[in-house]
N, C-alpha and C positions, 0 to 999 in steps of 0.2 A: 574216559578212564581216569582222569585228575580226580575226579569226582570221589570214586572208588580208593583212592589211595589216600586224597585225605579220613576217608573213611575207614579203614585201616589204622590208619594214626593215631585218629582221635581213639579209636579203640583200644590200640595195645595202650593206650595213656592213660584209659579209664580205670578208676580204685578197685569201679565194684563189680570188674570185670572177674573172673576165677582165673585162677594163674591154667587151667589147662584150657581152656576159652582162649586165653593172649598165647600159649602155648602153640596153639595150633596157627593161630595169625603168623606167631616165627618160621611154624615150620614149612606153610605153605607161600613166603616170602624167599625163606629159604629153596621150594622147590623152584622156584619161578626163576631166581637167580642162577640156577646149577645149570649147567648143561647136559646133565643126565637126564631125559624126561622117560616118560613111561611109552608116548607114540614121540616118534623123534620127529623136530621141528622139518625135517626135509618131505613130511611125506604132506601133503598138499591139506589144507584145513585141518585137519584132524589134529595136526604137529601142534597147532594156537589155541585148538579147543579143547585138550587137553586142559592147557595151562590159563586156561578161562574158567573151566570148570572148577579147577581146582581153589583157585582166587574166591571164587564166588561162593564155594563149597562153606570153605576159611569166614569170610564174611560173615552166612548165614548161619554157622555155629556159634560165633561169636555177638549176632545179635540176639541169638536165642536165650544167652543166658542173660541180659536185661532185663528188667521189666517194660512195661509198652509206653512210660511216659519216658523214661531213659531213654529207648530205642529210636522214639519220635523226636529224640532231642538231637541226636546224632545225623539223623537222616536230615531232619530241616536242616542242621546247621550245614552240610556238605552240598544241598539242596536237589536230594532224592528223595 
């Protein structure tokens, strides 16, 4: 998980990132932090995979708007 979060970092940090690409990074940083979730953390796995998905979701939108030497740049450096 360290992994993921510096990667995250380094992305909302990125220039040539589009503000609605670090947009979404906020908001799903945001979801994670709330305790309002969509399946609520009491019901057994579902509660955490939620909010995995959602991370992951966040991530994957935001490396899409790179290009592939950019996007390989962030992954080696976090070392994914």
């Amino acid at each position: 998980m360290p992994a993921y979060l510096k990667l995250a970092w380094r992305l909302a940090r990125d220039p040539l990132l589009s503000r609605a690409r670090r947009a979404a990074l906020v908001a799903a940083a945001g979801y994670l932090a709330s305790p309002i979730d969509l399946v609520p953390g009491v019901v057994p796995v579902l509660g955490q995979l939620d909010d995995v998905a959602v991370a992951l979701a966040a991530l994957r939108f935001a490396l899409a708007g790179l290009d592939t030497e950019r996007r390989r740049a962030h992954l080696d450096a976090v070392g994914l």
